[in-house]
N, C-alpha and C positions, 0 to 999 in steps of 0.2 A: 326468652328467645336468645339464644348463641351469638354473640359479636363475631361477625365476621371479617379478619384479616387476612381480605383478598385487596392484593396491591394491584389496581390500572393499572397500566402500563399506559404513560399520558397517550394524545394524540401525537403530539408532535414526533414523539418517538417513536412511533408506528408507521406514521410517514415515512421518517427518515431511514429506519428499516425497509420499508417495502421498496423505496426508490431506489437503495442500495442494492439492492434484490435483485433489480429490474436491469441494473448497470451490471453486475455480475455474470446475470445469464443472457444477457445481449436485446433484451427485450427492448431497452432504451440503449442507442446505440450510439456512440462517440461524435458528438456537435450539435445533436438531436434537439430541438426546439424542446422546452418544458413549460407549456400556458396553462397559467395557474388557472383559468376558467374553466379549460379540457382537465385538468388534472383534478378539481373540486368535483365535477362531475363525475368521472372515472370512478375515483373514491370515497364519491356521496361524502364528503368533509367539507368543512367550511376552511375559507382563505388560511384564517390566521395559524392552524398547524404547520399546513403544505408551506407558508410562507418562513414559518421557521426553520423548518425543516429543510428547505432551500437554501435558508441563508446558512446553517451549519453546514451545508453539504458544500459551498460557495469557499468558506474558510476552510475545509481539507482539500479545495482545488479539483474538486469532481465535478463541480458547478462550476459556470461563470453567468456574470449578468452584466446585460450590456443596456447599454441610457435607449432611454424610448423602446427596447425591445425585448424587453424580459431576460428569461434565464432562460438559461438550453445544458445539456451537457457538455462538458470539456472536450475540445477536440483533441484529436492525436496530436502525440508532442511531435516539433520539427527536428530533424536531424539537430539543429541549431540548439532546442532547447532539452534534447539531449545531452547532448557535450556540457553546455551551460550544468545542467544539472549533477552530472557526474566532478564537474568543478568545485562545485558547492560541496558535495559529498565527501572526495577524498581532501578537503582544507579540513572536516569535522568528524567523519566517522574514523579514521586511524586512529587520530588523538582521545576518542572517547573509547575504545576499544585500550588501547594500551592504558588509560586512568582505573578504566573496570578493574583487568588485569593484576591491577596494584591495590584493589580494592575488594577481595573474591570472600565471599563467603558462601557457609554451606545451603543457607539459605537462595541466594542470590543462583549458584549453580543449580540446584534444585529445578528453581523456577528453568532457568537458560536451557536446560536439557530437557525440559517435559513440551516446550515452543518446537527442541529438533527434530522428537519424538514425535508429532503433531507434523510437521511439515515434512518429512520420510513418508508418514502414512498418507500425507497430500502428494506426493511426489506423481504415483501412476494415475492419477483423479483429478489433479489441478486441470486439465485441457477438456477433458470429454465431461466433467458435469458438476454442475454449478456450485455443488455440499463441497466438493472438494476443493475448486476453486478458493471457496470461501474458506476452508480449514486453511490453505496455503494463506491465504490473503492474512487469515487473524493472525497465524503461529510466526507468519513472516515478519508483521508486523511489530508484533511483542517482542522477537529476540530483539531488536537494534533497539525497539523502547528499553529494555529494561538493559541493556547494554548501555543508553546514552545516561539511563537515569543513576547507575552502579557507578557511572565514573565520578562522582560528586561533586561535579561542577556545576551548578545550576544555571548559569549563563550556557554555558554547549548545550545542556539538555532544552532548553527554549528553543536555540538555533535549529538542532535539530527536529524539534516536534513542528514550526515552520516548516522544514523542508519535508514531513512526512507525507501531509497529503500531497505532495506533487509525484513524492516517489510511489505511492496508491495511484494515483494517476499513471506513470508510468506501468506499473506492474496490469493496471487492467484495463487499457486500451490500446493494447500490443498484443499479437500474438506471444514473441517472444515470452511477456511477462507474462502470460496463462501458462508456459510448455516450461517455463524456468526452472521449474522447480527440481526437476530432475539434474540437472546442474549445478543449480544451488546448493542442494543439502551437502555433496559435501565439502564446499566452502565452507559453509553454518560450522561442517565439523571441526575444520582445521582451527576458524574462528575461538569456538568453544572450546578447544585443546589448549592453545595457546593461554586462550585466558585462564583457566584452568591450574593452568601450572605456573602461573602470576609471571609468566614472562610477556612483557607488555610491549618489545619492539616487535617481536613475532605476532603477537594478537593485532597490532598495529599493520605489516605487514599480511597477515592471511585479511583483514579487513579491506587493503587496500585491492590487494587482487580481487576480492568479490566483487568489489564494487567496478574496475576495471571490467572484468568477466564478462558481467550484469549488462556493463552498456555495448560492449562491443557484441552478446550476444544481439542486442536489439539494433545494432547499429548496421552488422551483417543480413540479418534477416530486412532492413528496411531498404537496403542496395540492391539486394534481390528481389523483390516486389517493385524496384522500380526497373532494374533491367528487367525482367520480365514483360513488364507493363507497355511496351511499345507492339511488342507479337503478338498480346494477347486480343487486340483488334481485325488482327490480318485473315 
Protein backbone atom coordinates (compact mmCIF):
# COMPACT_ATOMS: atom_id res chain seq x y z
CA UNK A 1 0.00 0.00 0.00
CA UNK A 2 1.38 3.77 -1.32
CA UNK A 3 2.37 6.10 1.59
CA UNK A 4 0.56 8.83 1.34
CA UNK A 5 1.94 12.69 1.60
CA UNK A 6 -1.20 14.46 1.90
CA UNK A 7 -0.39 17.47 4.41
CA UNK A 8 -3.63 18.60 6.88
CA UNK A 9 -3.73 21.72 6.80
CA UNK A 10 -4.01 21.96 10.87
CA UNK A 11 -7.31 23.12 12.33
CA UNK A 12 -6.42 26.08 13.60
CA UNK A 13 -5.30 27.29 10.28
CA UNK A 14 -8.45 26.70 8.68
CA UNK A 15 -10.02 28.69 11.34
CA UNK A 16 -7.98 31.37 10.99
CA UNK A 17 -8.51 31.31 7.25
CA UNK A 18 -12.26 31.14 7.18
CA UNK A 19 -12.59 33.97 9.77
CA UNK A 20 -10.44 36.02 7.59
CA UNK A 21 -12.68 35.14 4.79
CA UNK A 22 -15.63 36.23 6.81
CA UNK A 23 -14.03 39.81 7.60
CA UNK A 24 -13.14 40.23 3.98
CA UNK A 25 -16.40 39.71 2.48
CA UNK A 26 -18.37 41.55 5.34
CA UNK A 27 -20.01 38.44 6.57
CA UNK A 28 -18.47 39.40 10.07
CA UNK A 29 -18.61 42.94 10.22
CA UNK A 30 -16.46 45.68 12.18
CA UNK A 31 -17.01 45.43 16.36
CA UNK A 32 -19.08 42.22 15.73
CA UNK A 33 -19.30 39.95 18.90
CA UNK A 34 -17.23 36.63 18.13
CA UNK A 35 -18.67 33.76 20.88
CA UNK A 36 -16.59 31.16 20.75
CA UNK A 37 -19.62 28.72 21.73
CA UNK A 38 -21.74 30.17 18.57
CA UNK A 39 -18.59 29.85 16.58
CA UNK A 40 -17.72 25.84 17.79
CA UNK A 41 -21.13 25.23 16.74
CA UNK A 42 -21.29 27.18 13.40
CA UNK A 43 -18.09 25.21 12.48
CA UNK A 44 -18.77 21.84 14.18
CA UNK A 45 -14.91 22.52 15.90
CA UNK A 46 -13.99 22.26 19.14
CA UNK A 47 -12.77 25.39 21.42
CA UNK A 48 -9.04 24.97 21.19
CA UNK A 49 -8.47 25.84 17.24
CA UNK A 50 -11.30 28.72 17.13
CA UNK A 51 -9.27 29.79 20.35
CA UNK A 52 -6.08 30.02 18.59
CA UNK A 53 -7.03 31.16 15.89
CA UNK A 54 -8.54 34.10 17.73
CA UNK A 55 -5.73 34.75 19.67
CA UNK A 56 -3.43 35.13 16.21
CA UNK A 57 -6.14 37.09 14.75
CA UNK A 58 -5.92 39.36 18.27
CA UNK A 59 -1.97 39.92 17.48
CA UNK A 60 -2.58 41.26 13.65
CA UNK A 61 -5.26 43.68 15.42
CA UNK A 62 -8.33 42.18 13.60
CA UNK A 63 -9.36 40.94 16.85
CA UNK A 64 -9.69 42.36 20.07
CA UNK A 65 -10.65 40.73 23.52
CA UNK A 66 -12.09 42.26 26.13
CA UNK A 67 -11.95 40.95 30.31
CA UNK A 68 -15.33 39.08 31.17
CA UNK A 69 -16.59 39.54 27.55
CA UNK A 70 -14.86 37.60 24.86
CA UNK A 71 -13.62 38.58 21.59
CA UNK A 72 -15.53 40.56 18.88
CA UNK A 73 -14.01 42.04 15.81
CA UNK A 74 -12.05 45.35 15.63
CA UNK A 75 -13.93 48.28 15.27
CA UNK A 76 -13.47 51.17 12.81
CA UNK A 77 -10.33 53.07 13.62
CA UNK A 78 -11.24 56.75 14.96
CA UNK A 79 -10.21 59.68 13.07
CA UNK A 80 -7.91 59.96 16.21
CA UNK A 81 -6.28 56.57 15.64
CA UNK A 82 -5.79 57.38 12.25
CA UNK A 83 -3.63 60.27 12.37
CA UNK A 84 -2.02 58.17 15.43
CA UNK A 85 -1.24 55.61 12.84
CA UNK A 86 -0.12 57.43 9.98
CA UNK A 87 2.47 59.00 12.81
CA UNK A 88 3.77 55.69 13.52
CA UNK A 89 4.12 55.17 9.81
CA UNK A 90 5.83 58.08 8.30
CA UNK A 91 8.76 57.94 11.72
CA UNK A 92 9.32 54.16 9.87
CA UNK A 93 8.27 53.36 6.46
CA UNK A 94 10.40 56.44 4.58
CA UNK A 95 13.51 55.29 6.58
CA UNK A 96 12.91 51.55 5.55
CA UNK A 97 12.24 52.53 1.98
CA UNK A 98 15.38 54.69 1.48
CA UNK A 99 17.67 51.49 3.50
CA UNK A 100 15.90 49.06 0.74
CA UNK A 101 16.95 51.49 -1.84
CA UNK A 102 20.59 51.12 -0.91
CA UNK A 103 20.17 47.56 -0.66
CA UNK A 104 18.45 46.46 -4.33
CA UNK A 105 18.94 43.48 -5.73
CA UNK A 106 17.83 41.52 -8.66
CA UNK A 107 16.27 39.14 -6.67
CA UNK A 108 14.65 41.36 -4.08
CA UNK A 109 13.05 43.62 -7.33
CA UNK A 110 11.81 40.52 -8.87
CA UNK A 111 9.86 39.73 -5.78
CA UNK A 112 8.76 43.99 -5.28
CA UNK A 113 7.39 43.89 -8.89
CA UNK A 114 5.45 40.51 -9.23
CA UNK A 115 3.38 42.13 -5.41
CA UNK A 116 2.72 45.46 -8.20
CA UNK A 117 1.84 43.12 -10.75
CA UNK A 118 -0.73 41.51 -8.38
CA UNK A 119 -2.12 44.62 -7.02
CA UNK A 120 -2.69 46.54 -10.70
CA UNK A 121 -4.69 43.19 -11.49
CA UNK A 122 -6.52 43.90 -7.81
CA UNK A 123 -7.02 47.48 -8.61
CA UNK A 124 -10.64 47.23 -10.77
CA UNK A 125 -11.77 44.13 -8.10
CA UNK A 126 -10.56 45.22 -4.75
CA UNK A 127 -14.40 46.92 -3.98
CA UNK A 128 -16.89 44.76 -5.87
CA UNK A 129 -15.66 41.06 -4.72
CA UNK A 130 -13.97 39.46 -2.19
CA UNK A 131 -10.83 37.28 -4.68
CA UNK A 132 -9.96 40.67 -5.41
CA UNK A 133 -10.08 42.28 -2.24
CA UNK A 134 -8.08 39.62 -1.02
CA UNK A 135 -5.36 39.77 -3.93
CA UNK A 136 -5.07 43.57 -3.07
CA UNK A 137 -5.06 42.85 0.65
CA UNK A 138 -1.99 39.97 0.16
CA UNK A 139 0.02 41.86 -2.77
CA UNK A 140 -0.46 45.20 -0.66
CA UNK A 141 0.76 43.55 2.15
CA UNK A 142 4.06 41.84 0.78
CA UNK A 143 5.33 45.06 -0.90
CA UNK A 144 6.15 47.17 2.42
CA UNK A 145 6.91 43.45 4.10
CA UNK A 146 9.52 42.91 1.79
CA UNK A 147 10.51 46.59 1.57
CA UNK A 148 10.74 46.80 5.48
CA UNK A 149 12.74 43.36 5.49
CA UNK A 150 15.31 44.56 2.19
CA UNK A 151 16.16 47.45 4.28
CA UNK A 152 18.35 45.24 6.82
CA UNK A 153 17.65 46.58 9.77
CA UNK A 154 16.09 44.14 11.78
CA UNK A 155 14.99 46.30 14.65
CA UNK A 156 12.59 48.60 11.90
CA UNK A 157 11.63 45.42 10.37
CA UNK A 158 9.88 44.28 13.96
CA UNK A 159 8.63 47.79 14.41
CA UNK A 160 6.99 47.59 11.41
CA UNK A 161 5.56 43.97 11.28
CA UNK A 162 3.72 45.53 14.83
CA UNK A 163 2.32 48.10 13.03
CA UNK A 164 1.18 45.83 10.10
CA UNK A 165 -1.86 44.42 11.53
CA UNK A 166 -3.23 47.68 12.41
CA UNK A 167 -2.50 48.98 9.02
CA UNK A 168 -4.73 45.45 7.76
CA UNK A 169 -7.08 46.75 9.96
CA UNK A 170 -7.06 49.89 8.56
CA UNK A 171 -7.09 48.93 4.88
CA UNK A 172 -10.29 46.50 5.68
CA UNK A 173 -12.74 48.27 7.79
CA UNK A 174 -12.87 51.26 5.66
CA UNK A 175 -14.27 51.82 2.57
CA UNK A 176 -11.55 53.87 1.57
CA UNK A 177 -9.21 50.90 2.16
CA UNK A 178 -11.30 48.39 -0.14
CA UNK A 179 -11.61 51.24 -3.23
CA UNK A 180 -7.65 52.31 -2.48
CA UNK A 181 -6.32 50.41 -4.68
CA UNK A 182 -6.92 52.27 -7.70
CA UNK A 183 -4.90 55.07 -6.03
CA UNK A 184 -2.44 53.33 -4.75
CA UNK A 185 -0.87 51.35 -7.42
CA UNK A 186 0.59 54.18 -8.77
CA UNK A 187 2.38 55.26 -5.62
CA UNK A 188 3.56 51.37 -5.40
CA UNK A 189 5.06 52.51 -8.73
CA UNK A 190 6.82 55.77 -7.95
CA UNK A 191 7.86 53.68 -4.80
CA UNK A 192 9.30 50.78 -6.74
CA UNK A 193 11.10 53.38 -9.24
CA UNK A 194 12.79 55.08 -6.82
CA UNK A 195 14.06 52.01 -5.24
CA UNK A 196 14.87 50.70 -8.23
CA UNK A 197 17.29 53.06 -9.17
CA UNK A 198 18.94 52.97 -5.55
CA UNK A 199 18.11 56.59 -4.99
CA UNK A 200 16.88 56.30 -1.46
CA UNK A 201 15.81 60.09 -0.61
CA UNK A 202 13.29 59.66 -3.38
CA UNK A 203 12.22 56.12 -2.47
CA UNK A 204 11.92 57.71 1.07
CA UNK A 205 9.98 60.55 -0.29
CA UNK A 206 7.34 58.63 -3.04
CA UNK A 207 7.01 56.41 0.39
CA UNK A 208 6.13 59.36 2.39
CA UNK A 209 3.44 60.71 -0.02
CA UNK A 210 1.74 57.16 -0.15
CA UNK A 211 1.39 57.01 3.01
CA UNK A 212 0.09 60.70 3.43
CA UNK A 213 -2.27 59.92 0.39
CA UNK A 214 -3.54 56.61 2.10
CA UNK A 215 -4.73 58.59 5.29
CA UNK A 216 -6.13 61.54 3.92
CA UNK A 217 -7.80 59.34 1.40
CA UNK A 218 -9.57 57.76 4.46
CA UNK A 219 -9.64 60.87 6.32
CA UNK A 220 -11.79 62.74 3.41
CA UNK A 221 -14.17 59.89 2.89
CA UNK A 222 -14.75 59.74 7.00
CA UNK A 223 -15.88 63.74 7.05
CA UNK A 224 -18.05 62.91 4.34
CA UNK A 225 -20.07 60.05 6.09
CA UNK A 226 -20.22 62.29 8.83
CA UNK A 227 -21.54 65.53 7.23
CA UNK A 228 -23.67 63.41 5.34
CA UNK A 229 -25.03 61.60 8.40
CA UNK A 230 -27.15 64.29 9.95
CA UNK A 231 -29.72 64.45 6.57
CA UNK A 232 -29.64 61.15 6.09
CA UNK A 233 -32.43 60.85 8.97
CA UNK A 234 -34.70 63.83 7.69
Amino acid sequence: MREQNVKKTPMADRMYDVLLQQFMSGVRGAGQSLNIDALTREFDVSQTPLREALARLEHTGLVEREALRGYRVAPMMTRLEVQQLAEARLLLEPKLAEYAALRVTDEFMSALRETIDDFHRSAALADVETEGFALYWRSDDRFHMLIAAQAGNPFLEKAYAALAGQIQRFRLFSKPGRTGAKFAAPEHNAISDAIAAGDGIAAADAMRAHVVGATERLLAETSAQETAAPSSGS
